[in-house]
N, C-alpha and C positions, 0 to 999 in steps of 0.2 A: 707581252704574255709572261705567266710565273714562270720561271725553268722550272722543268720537270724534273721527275726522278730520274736519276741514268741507268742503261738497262747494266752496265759492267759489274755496277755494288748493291742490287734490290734486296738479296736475302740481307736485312738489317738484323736477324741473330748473327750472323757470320761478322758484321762490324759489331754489334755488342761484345762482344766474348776478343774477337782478336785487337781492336782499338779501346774497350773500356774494360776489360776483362771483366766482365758482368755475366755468369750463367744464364743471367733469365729477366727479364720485365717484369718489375712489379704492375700488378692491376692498372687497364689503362692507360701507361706507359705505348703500350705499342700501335694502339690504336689514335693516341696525338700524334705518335712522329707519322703514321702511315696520312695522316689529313695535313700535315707540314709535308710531307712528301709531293704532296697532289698539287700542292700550289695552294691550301686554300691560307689563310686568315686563321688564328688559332687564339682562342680564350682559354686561359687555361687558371683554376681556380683549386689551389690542393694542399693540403697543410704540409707542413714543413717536411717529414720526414719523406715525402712524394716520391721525390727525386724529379722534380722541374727542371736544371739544367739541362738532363741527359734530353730531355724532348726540345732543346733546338741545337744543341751541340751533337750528337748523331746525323740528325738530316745535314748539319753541315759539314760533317766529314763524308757526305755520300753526296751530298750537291754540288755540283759545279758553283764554282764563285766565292765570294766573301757572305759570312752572317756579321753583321752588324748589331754585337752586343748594348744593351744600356743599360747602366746599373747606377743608384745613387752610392753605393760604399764602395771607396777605395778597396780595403781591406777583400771583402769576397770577390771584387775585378781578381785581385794580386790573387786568390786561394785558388781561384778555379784556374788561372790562365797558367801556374805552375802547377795544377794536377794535369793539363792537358798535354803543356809539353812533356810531362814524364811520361803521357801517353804516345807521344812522337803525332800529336795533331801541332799544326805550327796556329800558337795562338798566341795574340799580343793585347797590350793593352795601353791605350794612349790617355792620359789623364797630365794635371797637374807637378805628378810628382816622377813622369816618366823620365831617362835621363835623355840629353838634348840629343845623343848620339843612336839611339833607340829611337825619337822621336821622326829624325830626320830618314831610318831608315823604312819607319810606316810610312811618311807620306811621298817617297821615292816609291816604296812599293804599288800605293794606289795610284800613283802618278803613270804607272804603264796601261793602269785601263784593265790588265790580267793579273790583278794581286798573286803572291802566294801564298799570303796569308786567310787560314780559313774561318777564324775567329778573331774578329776585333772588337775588342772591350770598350767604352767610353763609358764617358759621362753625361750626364744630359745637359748640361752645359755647355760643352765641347760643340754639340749638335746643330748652336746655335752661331757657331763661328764660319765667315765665311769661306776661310781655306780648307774648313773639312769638308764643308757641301760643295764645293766646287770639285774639288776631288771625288766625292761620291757620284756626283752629274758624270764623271766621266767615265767610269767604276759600272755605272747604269747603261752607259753607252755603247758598251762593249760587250751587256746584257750579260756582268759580272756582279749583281747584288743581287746574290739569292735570296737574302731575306733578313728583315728587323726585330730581333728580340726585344721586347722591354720588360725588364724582370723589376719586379715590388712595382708593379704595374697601378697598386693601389696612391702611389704617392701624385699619379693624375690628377687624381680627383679633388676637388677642393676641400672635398664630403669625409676625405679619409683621412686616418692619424698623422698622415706621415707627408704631407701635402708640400708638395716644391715647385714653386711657380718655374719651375724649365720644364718642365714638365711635358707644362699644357703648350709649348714651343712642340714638342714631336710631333703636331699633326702635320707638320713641313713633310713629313717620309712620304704622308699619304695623298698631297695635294701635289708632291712633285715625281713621285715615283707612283703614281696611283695602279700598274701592275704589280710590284713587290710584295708579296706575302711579309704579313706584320704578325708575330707573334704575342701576346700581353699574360704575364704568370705574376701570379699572387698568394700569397695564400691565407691576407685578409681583405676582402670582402664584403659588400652584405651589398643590398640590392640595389640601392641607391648608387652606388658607389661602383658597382658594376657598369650599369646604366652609364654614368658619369666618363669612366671608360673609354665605352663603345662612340659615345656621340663627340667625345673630344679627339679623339683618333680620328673618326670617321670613317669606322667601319661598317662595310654593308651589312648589313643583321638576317641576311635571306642565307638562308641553307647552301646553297650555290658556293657563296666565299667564304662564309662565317663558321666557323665549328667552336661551340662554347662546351667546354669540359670545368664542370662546377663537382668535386667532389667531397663528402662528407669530412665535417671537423675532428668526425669522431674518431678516438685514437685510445682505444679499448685497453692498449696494454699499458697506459701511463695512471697510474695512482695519485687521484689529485687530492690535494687534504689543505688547507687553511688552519694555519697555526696562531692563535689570539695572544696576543701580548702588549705592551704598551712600553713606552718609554721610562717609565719608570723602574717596571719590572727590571728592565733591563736583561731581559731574562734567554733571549736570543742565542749567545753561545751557547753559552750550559746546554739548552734544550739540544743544541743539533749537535756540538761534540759527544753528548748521552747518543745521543740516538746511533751515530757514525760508529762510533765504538761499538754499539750494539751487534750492526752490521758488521765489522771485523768480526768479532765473536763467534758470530754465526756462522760466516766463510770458512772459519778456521775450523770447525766441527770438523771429525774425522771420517765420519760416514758421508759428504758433502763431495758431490765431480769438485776438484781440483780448478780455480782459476789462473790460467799461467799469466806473466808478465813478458817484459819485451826479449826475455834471456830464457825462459821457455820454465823459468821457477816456479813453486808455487808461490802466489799473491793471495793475501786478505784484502789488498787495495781496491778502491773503488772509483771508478770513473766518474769526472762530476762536474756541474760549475754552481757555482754560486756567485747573482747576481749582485749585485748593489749601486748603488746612486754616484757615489765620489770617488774621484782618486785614493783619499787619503785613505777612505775606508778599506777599499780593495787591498792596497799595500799592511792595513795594521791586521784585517781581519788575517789576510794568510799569515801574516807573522805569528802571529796567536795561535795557529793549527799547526804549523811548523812545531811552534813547541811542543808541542800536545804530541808530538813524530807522528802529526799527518801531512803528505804534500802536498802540502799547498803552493802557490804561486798567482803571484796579481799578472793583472794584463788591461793595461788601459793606453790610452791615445799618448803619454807625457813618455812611456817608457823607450828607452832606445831601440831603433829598429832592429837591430841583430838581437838585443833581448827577449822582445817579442819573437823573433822567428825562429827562434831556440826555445822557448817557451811552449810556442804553438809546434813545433815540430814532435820536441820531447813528449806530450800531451797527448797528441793524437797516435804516438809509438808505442805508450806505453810502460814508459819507462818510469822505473820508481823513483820517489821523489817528487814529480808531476801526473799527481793522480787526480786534481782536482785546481782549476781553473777558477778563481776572485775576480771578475770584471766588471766592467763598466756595459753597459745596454746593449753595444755595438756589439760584440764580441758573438763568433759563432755561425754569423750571414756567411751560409755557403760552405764551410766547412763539414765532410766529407767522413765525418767521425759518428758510425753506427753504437757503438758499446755503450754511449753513455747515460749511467744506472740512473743518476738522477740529477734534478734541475732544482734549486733552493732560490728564492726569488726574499733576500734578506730586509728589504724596503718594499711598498706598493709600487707598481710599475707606475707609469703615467698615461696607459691606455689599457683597455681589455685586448687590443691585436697587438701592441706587443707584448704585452700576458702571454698569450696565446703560442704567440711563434718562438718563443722563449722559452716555454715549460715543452714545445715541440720538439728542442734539441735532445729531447731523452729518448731514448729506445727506438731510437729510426732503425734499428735491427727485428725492429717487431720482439721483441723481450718484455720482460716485466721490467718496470722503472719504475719512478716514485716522483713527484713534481709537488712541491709544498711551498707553501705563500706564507712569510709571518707579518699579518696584519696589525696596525696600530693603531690608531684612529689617529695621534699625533703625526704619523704619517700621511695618514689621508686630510687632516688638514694643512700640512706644506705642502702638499702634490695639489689642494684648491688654491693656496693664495698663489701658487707657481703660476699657474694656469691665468690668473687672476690677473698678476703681473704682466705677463707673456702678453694679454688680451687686450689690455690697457680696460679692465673691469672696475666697479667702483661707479658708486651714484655719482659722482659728478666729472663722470670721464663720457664723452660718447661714444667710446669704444671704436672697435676695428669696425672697415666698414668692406662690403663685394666682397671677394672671394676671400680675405684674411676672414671676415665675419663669419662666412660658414665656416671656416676651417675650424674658428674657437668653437664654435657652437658641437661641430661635432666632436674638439677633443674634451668638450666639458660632459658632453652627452656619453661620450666613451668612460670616463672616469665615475663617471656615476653608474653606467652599467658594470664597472669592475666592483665598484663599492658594493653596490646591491650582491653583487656574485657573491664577495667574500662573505656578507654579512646575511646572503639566506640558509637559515637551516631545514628547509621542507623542501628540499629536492636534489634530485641528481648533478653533480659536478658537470659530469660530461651531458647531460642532459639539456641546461645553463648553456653551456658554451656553442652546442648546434644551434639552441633557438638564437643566440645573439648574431651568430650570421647565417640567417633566416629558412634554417631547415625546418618543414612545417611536421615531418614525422620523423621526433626526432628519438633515437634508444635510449634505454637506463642502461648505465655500466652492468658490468656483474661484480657485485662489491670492490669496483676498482675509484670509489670516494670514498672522502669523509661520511658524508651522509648515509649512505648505504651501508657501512662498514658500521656506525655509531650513531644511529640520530640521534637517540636521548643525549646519550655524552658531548654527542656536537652542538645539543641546544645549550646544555650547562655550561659548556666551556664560553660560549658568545652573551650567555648575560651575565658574563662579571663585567662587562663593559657597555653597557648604551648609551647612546651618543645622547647629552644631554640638550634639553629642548631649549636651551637657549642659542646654543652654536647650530641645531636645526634653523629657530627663529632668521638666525645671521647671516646665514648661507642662502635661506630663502630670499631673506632682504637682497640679496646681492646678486641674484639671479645667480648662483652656484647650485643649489638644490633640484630635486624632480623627484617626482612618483618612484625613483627606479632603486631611492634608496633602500627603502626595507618593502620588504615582502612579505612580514609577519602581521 
């Protein structure tokens, strides 16, 4: 049977506030953990600023037993499992890069049957090894495994961007511990993909175990805008050191509330990240804002680990100098940072969800923020032949076949519904982005796009460039193309 809730720790505000120092739930929020409570099964579908964590890491400071985390990034395992011990929840995390003396004191731990650990992080990899499941069978036996988180729950699906064959190995939780409440959080989706989910887990879909929590994309206080440019222009800095400077400007007015810094100063600085594709890029772009006396700072996978953790530490404090964040894709899963004004996505992503959950890192404080895309078409053709490559595409290739097959098909399908996004001028931003994960009534911002804010100026600005009909012809040859690129 699920362990229940224990009657000692029920009021779950008394654990928000003295274990997360949190005044209040956001929407929502308390009504997953109270159905994680009950024992049931929990779908949980919410865009990034949510706050997903806090809905299995609560119930499992008031549950008896171990929650059994699974995450595909290192990086958010490592971000949340040292916010938790600064909370004094004892949370670990067992991966790859743990150290062997760490390693050997988790599986002593679950080796008694009464862990005391309340949070264990893995991999989904990990899941599939024999000395972890054996230690979990034991862990179970003791009627100590309150429950399975699987966060980016989307990477199950074959159907989703982010597809990892260990994946579809977790439905082991539910065939061998078939009482354990499974929890699954995403916060890209769409129906299919949902579906995909449910029947790979093997969850009961009846009201009884199941509670599916699907809540809207929409995210009223982010300003989305698409920036047209091309490779030749080259024209990328200039536009957005103009525009940043702007912003100081403005901060700096003297009739403006004051924004302090980590020393309680006043700051013009702005909290920020800017994406991009490559290493080299990430390191030249900050160097280039650096001069300009903006802080900049890169942050990618090659950097040294104490650099990065001085990086991301300084970043999310405040402190001047690290006002603005250069990385690579990864950067940000999990990370616990409300303030930040805004998200620059300097290349096209290589999906619409993580578009998505990437322009998400802004204003999870519920504030005004800003999220701008500068589109290329030189861009969106090496983000096709990438795909192309990736897929083994090409007339005289027979391509991926089973489950690699969907996965290309859906991230070719995903790249063309980002293409279409960038490239419609007759509708709403946030508009666009509900219907793509399949809300059937979906709002118009209040001039918080492009479109709404400028549509004449938004259509001018998009025909200095259309994609010419012979690279259409090409893409269609190649099955690269669909209906989803223009909309005009």
């Amino acid at each position: 049977m699920p362990l229940a809730r224990t009657d000692s720790l029920q009021d779950i505000d008394f654990t928000l506030r003295r274990q997360f120092n949190k005044t209040a739930f956001r929407p929502h929020q308390r009504e997953i953990i109270l159905a994680a409570l009950d024992g049931k099964d929990v779908f949980v579908q919410a865009a990034t600023s949510f706050g997903k964590s806090l809905c299995f890491q609560l119930p499992a400071v008031i549950n008896r037993g171990i929650t059994i985390v699974i995450s595909p990034l290192l990086s958010l395992m490592m971000n949340q499992v040292e916010a938790l011990r600064a909370a004094n929840v004892d949370a670990r995390t067992l991966n790859s890069n743990t150290p062997l003396r760490e390693r050997d004191h988790i599986y002593q731990d679950l080796a008694t049957g009464h862990p005391h650990t309340r949070l264990l992080y893995v991999t989904p990899e990990l899941c599939s090894f024999d000395r972890f499941r054996e230690r979990l069978k034991l862990v179970h036996e003791q009627k100590e495994l309150a429950r399975v988180a699987i966060d980016e729950a989307h990477c199950i699906s074959e159907w989703g961007h982010d597809f990892r064959k260990d994946f579809k190995r977790l439905s082991w939780f539910r065939e061998t511990f078939p009482d354990v409440p499974i929890m699954c959080l995403t916060a890209t989706a769409n129906d299919q993909v949902r579906r995909d989910i449910l029947s790979t887990l093997r969850l009961d879909k009846t009201p009884e175990r199941l509670r599916s929590f699907t809540m809207s994309a929409y995210r009223p206080n982010l300003h989305l805008e698409i920036r047209f440019t091309s490779d030749e222009a080259n024209d990328r800095y200039d536009d957005f050191v103009t525009w940043l400077k702007g912003v100081y400007a403005r901060r700096a007015q003297p009739d403006r509330k004051p924004e302090l810094d980590a020393t309680n100063e006043r700051t013009t600085n702005v909290p920020g990240i800017i994406y991009t594709i490559s290493r080299d890029e990430c390191e030249s772009l900050a160097a280039a804002l650096r001069c300009e006396e903006i802080g900049a700072r890169p942050f990618h996978a090659k950097l040294p680990k104490e650099v990065k953790e001085e990086t991301l530490a300084r970043w999310i404090a405040n402190e001047p100098g690290y006002d603005i964040i250069v990385a690579t894709t990864a950067f940000g899963m999990g990370i616990d940072k409300e303030n930040v004004r805004f998200v620059t996505h300097w290349r096209l992503p290589k999906s619409f969800e993580g578009y998505y959950q990437e322009a998400g890192r802004a204003g999870r404080d519920g504030n005004a923020s800003y999220c701008f895309l500068y589109y290329a078409r030189e861009d969106r053709d090496r983000v096709c032949n990438m795909l192309m490559r990736d897929g083994g595409g090409g007339k005289s290739n027979a391509g991926p076949k089973g489950a690699d097959q969907n996965n290309h098909q859906a991230r070719v399908h995903s790249l063309n519904r980002l293409v279409a996004y960038c490239e419609n001028t007759n509708d709403c931003r946030h508009k666009a982005i509900c219907a793509y994960f399949g809300e059937e009534k979906v709002p118009e911002c209040d001039y918080a796009c492009d479109w709404h804010k400028d549509a004449a100026g938004l259509k001018r600005r998009m025909r200095a460039g259309l994609a010419s009909e012979e690279w259409v012809s090409t893409q269609r040859e190649e099955g690269m193309y669909d209906d989803y690129y223009y909309s005009e």
